[in-house]
C-alpha positions as CSV (number, residue, x, y, z in Angstrom):
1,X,-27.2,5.1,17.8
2,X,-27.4,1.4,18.5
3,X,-23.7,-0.3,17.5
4,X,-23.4,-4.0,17.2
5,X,-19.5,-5.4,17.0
6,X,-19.4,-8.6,15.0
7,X,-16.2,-10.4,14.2
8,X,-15.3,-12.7,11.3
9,X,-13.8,-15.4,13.8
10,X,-16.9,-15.8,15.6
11,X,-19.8,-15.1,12.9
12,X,-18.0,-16.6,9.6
13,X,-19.4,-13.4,7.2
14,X,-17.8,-13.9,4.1
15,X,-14.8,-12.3,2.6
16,X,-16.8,-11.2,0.2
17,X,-19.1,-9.2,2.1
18,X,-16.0,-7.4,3.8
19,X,-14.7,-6.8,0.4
20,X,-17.6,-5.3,-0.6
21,X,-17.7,-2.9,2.5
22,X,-13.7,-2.3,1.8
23,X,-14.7,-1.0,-1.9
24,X,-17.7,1.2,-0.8
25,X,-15.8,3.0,1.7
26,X,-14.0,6.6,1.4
27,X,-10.9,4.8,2.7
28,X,-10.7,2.4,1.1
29,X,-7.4,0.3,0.4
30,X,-6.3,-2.8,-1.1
31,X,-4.1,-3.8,2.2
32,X,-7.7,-3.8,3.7
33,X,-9.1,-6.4,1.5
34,X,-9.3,-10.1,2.2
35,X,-7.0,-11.0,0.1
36,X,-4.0,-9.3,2.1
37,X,-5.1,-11.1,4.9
38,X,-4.4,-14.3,2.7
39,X,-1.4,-13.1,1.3
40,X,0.1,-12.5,4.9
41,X,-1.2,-15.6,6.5
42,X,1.2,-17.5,4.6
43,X,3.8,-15.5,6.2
44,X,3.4,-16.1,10.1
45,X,-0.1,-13.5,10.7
46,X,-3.2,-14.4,11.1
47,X,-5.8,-12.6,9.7
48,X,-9.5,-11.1,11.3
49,X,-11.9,-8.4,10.4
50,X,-13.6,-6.5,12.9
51,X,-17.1,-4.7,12.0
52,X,-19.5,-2.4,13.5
53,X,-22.8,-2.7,12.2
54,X,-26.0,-0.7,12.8
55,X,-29.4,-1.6,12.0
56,X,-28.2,-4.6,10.0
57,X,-25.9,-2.8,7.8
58,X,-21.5,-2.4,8.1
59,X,-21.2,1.0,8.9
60,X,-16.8,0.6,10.0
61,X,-14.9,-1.8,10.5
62,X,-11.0,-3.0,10.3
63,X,-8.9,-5.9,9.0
64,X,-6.2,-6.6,11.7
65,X,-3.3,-9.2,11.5
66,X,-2.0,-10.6,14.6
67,X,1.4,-12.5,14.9
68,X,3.6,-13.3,17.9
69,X,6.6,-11.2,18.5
70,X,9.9,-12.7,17.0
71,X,11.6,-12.4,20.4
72,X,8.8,-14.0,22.6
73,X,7.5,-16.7,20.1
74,X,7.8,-19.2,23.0
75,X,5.2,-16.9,25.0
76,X,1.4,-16.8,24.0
77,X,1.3,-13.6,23.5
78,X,0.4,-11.1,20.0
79,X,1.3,-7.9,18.3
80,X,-1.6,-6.9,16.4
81,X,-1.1,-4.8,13.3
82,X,-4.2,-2.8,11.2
83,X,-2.7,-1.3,8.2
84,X,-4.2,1.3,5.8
85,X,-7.5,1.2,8.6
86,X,-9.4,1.3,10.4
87,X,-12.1,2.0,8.0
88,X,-14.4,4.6,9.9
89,X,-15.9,8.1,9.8
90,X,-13.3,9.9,11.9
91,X,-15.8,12.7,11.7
92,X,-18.3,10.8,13.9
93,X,-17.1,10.7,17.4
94,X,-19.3,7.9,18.3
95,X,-18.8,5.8,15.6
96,X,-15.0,5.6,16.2
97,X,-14.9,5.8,19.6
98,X,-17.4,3.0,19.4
99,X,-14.8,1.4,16.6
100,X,-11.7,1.5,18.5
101,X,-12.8,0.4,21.8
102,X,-14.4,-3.0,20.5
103,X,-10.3,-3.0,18.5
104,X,-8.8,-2.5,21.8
105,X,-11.3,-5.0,23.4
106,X,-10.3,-7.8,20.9
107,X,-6.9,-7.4,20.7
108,X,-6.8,-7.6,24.3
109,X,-8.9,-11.3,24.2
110,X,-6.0,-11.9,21.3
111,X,-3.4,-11.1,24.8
112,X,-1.9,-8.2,22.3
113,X,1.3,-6.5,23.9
114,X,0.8,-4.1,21.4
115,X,-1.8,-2.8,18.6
116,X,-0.8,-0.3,16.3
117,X,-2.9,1.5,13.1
118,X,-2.3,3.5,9.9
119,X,-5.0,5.0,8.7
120,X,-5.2,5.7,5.3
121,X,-5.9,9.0,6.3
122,X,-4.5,12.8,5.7
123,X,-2.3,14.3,8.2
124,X,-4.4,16.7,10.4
125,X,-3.8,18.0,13.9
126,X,-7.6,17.7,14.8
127,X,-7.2,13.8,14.1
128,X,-3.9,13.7,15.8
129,X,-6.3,14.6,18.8
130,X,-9.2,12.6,18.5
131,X,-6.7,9.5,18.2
132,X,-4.8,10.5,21.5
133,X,-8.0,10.9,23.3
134,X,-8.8,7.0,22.0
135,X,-5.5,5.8,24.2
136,X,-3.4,6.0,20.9
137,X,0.5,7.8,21.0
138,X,2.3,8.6,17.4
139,X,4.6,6.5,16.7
140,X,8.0,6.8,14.9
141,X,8.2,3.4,13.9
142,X,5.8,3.2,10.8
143,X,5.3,0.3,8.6
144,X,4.0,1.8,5.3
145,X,5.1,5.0,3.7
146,X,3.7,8.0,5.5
147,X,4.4,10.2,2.6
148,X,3.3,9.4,-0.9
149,X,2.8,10.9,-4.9
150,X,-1.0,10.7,-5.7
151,X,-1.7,11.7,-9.6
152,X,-4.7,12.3,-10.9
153,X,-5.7,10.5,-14.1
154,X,-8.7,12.1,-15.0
155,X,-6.7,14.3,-17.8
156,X,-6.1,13.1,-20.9
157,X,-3.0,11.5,-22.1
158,X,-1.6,14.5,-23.5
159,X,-2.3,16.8,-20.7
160,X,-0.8,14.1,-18.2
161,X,2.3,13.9,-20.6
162,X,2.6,17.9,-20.9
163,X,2.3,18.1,-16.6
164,X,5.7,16.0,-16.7
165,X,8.8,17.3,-16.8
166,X,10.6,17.4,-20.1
167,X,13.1,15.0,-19.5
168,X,10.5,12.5,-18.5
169,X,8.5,12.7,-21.8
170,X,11.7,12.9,-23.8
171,X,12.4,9.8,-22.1
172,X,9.4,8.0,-22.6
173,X,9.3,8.6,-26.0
174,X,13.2,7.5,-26.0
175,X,12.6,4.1,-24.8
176,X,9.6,3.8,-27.7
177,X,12.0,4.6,-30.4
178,X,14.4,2.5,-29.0
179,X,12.2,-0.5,-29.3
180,X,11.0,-0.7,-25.6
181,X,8.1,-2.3,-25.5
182,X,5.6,-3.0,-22.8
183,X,3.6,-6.5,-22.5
184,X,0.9,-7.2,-19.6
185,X,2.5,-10.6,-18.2
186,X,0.8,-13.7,-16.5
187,X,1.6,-16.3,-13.6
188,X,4.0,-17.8,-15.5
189,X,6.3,-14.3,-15.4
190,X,6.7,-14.2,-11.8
191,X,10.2,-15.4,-12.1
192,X,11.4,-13.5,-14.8
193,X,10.2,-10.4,-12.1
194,X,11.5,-11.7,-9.4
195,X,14.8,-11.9,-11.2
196,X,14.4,-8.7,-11.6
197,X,13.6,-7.9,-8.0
198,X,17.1,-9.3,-6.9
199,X,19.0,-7.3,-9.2
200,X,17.5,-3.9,-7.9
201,X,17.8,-5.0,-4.1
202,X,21.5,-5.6,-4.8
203,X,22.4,-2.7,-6.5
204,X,20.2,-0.1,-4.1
205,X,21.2,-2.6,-0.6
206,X,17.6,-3.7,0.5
207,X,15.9,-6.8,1.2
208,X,13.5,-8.0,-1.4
209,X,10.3,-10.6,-1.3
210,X,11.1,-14.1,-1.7
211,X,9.5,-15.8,-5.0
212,X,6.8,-17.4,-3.1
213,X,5.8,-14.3,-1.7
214,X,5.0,-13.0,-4.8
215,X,3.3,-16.6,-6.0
216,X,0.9,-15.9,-3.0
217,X,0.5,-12.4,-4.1
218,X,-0.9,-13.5,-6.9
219,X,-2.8,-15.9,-5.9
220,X,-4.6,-13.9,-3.7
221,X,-5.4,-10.8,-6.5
222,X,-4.9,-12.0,-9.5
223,X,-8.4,-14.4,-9.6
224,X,-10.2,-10.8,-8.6
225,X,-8.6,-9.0,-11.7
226,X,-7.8,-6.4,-9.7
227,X,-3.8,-6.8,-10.4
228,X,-1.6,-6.5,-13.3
229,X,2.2,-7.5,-13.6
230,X,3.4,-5.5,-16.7
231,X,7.4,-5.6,-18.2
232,X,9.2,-3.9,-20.2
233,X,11.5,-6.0,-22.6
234,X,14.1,-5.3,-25.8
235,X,14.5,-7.6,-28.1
236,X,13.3,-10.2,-25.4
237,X,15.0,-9.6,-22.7
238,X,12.7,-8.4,-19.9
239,X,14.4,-4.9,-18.4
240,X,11.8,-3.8,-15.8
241,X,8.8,-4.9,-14.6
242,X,5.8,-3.5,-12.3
243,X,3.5,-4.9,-10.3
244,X,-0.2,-2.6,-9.9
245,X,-3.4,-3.1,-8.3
246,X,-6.6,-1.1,-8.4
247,X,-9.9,-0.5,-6.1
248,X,-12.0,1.6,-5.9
249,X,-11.1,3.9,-8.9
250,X,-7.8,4.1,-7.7
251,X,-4.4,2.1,-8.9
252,X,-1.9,1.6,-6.2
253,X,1.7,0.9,-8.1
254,X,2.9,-2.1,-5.2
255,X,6.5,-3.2,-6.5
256,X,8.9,-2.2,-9.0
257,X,12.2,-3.7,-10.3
258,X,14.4,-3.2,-13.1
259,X,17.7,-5.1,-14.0
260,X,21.4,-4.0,-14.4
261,X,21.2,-4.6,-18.7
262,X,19.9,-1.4,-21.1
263,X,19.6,1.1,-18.2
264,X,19.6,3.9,-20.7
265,X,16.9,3.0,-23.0
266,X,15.2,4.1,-20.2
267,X,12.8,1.2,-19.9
268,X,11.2,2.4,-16.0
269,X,9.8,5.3,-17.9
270,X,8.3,3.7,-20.1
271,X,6.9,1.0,-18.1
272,X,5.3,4.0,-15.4
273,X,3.5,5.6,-18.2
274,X,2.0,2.9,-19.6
275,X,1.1,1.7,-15.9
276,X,-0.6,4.6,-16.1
277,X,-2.3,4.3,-19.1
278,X,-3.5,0.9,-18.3
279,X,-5.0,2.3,-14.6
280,X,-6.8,4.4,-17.1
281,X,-8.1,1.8,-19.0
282,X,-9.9,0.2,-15.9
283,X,-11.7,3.7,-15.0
284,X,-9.2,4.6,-12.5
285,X,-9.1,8.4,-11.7
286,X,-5.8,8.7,-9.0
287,X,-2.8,6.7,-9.1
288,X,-1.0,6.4,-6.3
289,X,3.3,5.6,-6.4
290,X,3.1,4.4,-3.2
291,X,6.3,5.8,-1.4
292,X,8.8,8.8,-1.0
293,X,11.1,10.4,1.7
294,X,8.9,11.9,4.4
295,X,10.9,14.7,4.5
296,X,9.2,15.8,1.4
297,X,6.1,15.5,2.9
298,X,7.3,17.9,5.8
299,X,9.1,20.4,3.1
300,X,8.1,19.6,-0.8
301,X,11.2,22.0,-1.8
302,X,13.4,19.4,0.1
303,X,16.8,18.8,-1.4
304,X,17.8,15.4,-2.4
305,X,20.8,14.5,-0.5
306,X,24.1,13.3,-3.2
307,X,23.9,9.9,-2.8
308,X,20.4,9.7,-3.0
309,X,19.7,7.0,-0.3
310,X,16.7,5.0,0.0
311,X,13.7,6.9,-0.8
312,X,15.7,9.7,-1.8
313,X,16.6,7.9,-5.2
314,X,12.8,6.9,-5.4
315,X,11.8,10.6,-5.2
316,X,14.5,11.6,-8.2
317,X,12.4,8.9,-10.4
318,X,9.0,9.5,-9.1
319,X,8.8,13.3,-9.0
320,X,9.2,13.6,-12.8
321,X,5.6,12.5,-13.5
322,X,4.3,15.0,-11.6
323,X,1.3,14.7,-9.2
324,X,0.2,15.9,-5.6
325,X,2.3,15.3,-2.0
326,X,0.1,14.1,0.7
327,X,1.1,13.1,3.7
328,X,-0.7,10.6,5.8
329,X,-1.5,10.7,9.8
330,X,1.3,7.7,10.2
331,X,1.1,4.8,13.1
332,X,-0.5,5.1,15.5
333,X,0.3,2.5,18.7
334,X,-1.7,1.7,21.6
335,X,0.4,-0.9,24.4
336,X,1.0,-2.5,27.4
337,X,4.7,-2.0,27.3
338,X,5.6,1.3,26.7
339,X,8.1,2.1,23.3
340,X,7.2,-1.8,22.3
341,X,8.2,-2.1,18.4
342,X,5.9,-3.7,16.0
């Protein structure tokens, strides 16, 4: 097999071409689109894809983000960061051997102290192998959620409500009767969300996105029409609101907020099913919440610790729809200085 590694630095192939290999591939994700590359670039990365191509055709290939480490910005040096990729055939020796030395090669031009992956891959000991025979270590530092809620859409609405738990469609059905209602929002609701955003990292203690990250966000996947910002409002007054994206037959549900005001018209349940039913509506098949305690990955019969911290309080919420666990392989760093963080 005859490989050819091209770069988009070097050979200027469009975004659109790599987008178009993204959304053909098994793995594909939308933080390996061109458009996250945009979105991050206007936050201190820089963005390149990576291909390998045989017989004039992209067979793999990786997006990978580069920025210089916060402690050594004064030195010209780079941590390089792939996430949800590289897209290969893990199955085919060659090809990813082939795959991640020309990464490894790059990155090293790019003077990277560090380059670490996360596949969008299932955990499996046999790839846990094949990625420590490519120079790469697990890593215990990950950047996205290793564990995650998949549900499958392909059911129809009644059969997805009756796989809920009770309490979750007598909730939904609460925040209807209640006058909840649910509106698909445009540009000009990015404040009235982010609003929202600050209210739910002060009341759960985290950081949030700044406004103009979520300007750029939009920007970047709005023009595609592969994102929606939907809110759930009484009488006006916006309660919740949702940020989704879909590729590749699958919706990925990105951010969430909800404000202090009408928690018990339950308008987050609302909102989630008709996320759902709107993923639906664009042939989507799997939706994907995007996030929960790892420890339920490792044990689904996990208890939830009282106060449910951080993901914890995200898994109360999120399990109620019902769906399948899967756990991912995690990061995966290769390095020049041992135990470097990303």
């Amino acid at each position: 097999m005859s490989l050819e590694v091209r770069n988009s630095a070097q050979t200027g192939w469009s975004e659109d071409a790599w987008d178009r290999f993204v959304e053909s591939h098994p793995s594909a994700h939308p933080l390996q689109l061109a458009a996250w590359g945009f979105l991050k670039r206007g936050f201190g990365w820089e963005d390149v894809r990576l291909g390998l191509w045989q017989d004039g055709a992209l067979v793999a290939g990786t997006q990978i983000l580069f920025r210089r480490p916060p402690r050594l910005g004064f030195v010209p040096v780079h941590l390089a960061y792939i996430p949800k990729g590289p897209l290969v055939d893990w199955g085919d020796a060659e090809q990813a051997q082939a795959l991640l030395d020309a990464i490894w090669a790059f990155c090293r031009r790019w003077r990277c102290l560090l380059v670490k992956i996360e596949p969008e891959a299932r955990d499996s000991g046999q790839l846990a192998g094949r990625l420590r025979t490519l120079g790469y270590r697990s890593s215990p530092r990950t950047v996205q959620p290793r564990t995650t809620l998949w549900l499958d859409l392909q059911p129809d609405e009644e059969t997805l409500l009756a796989d809920m738990k009770q309490k979750w469609r007598y909730n939904i059905r609460l925040a209807g009767r209640k006058g909840v209602a649910i509106r698909q929002g445009d540009e000009s609701d990015l404040a009235t969300f982010c609003r929202l955003m600050e209210s739910t990292g002060e009341r759960n203690e985290f950081g949030v996105h700044s406004p103009a990250y979520f300007q750029r966000f939009w920007q970047a996947f709005a023009p595609g029409g592969r994102t929606a910002l939907l809110l759930a409002e009484h009488e006006g007054e916006a309660l919740a609101g949702l940020i989704v994206t879909h590729l590749a037959g699958k919706a990925y549900y990105l951010y969430g907020a909800s404000g202090n005001e009408k928690r018990q018209l339950m308008p987050s349940h609302l909102l989630q099913w008709e996320t759902m039913r709107w993923a639906k509506a664009q042939n989507c098949t799997a939706y994907d919440f995007w996030g929960i305690p790892d420890e339920v990955g490792l044990n689904p019969d996990a208890e939830i610790p009282d106060p449910a911290t951080e993901l914890w309080g995200v898994w109360r919420f999120k399990q109620g729809f019902g769906g399948e666990i899967v756990r991912y392989t995690g990061a995966w760093d290769r390095s020049l200085v041992p135990m470097l963080p990303l």
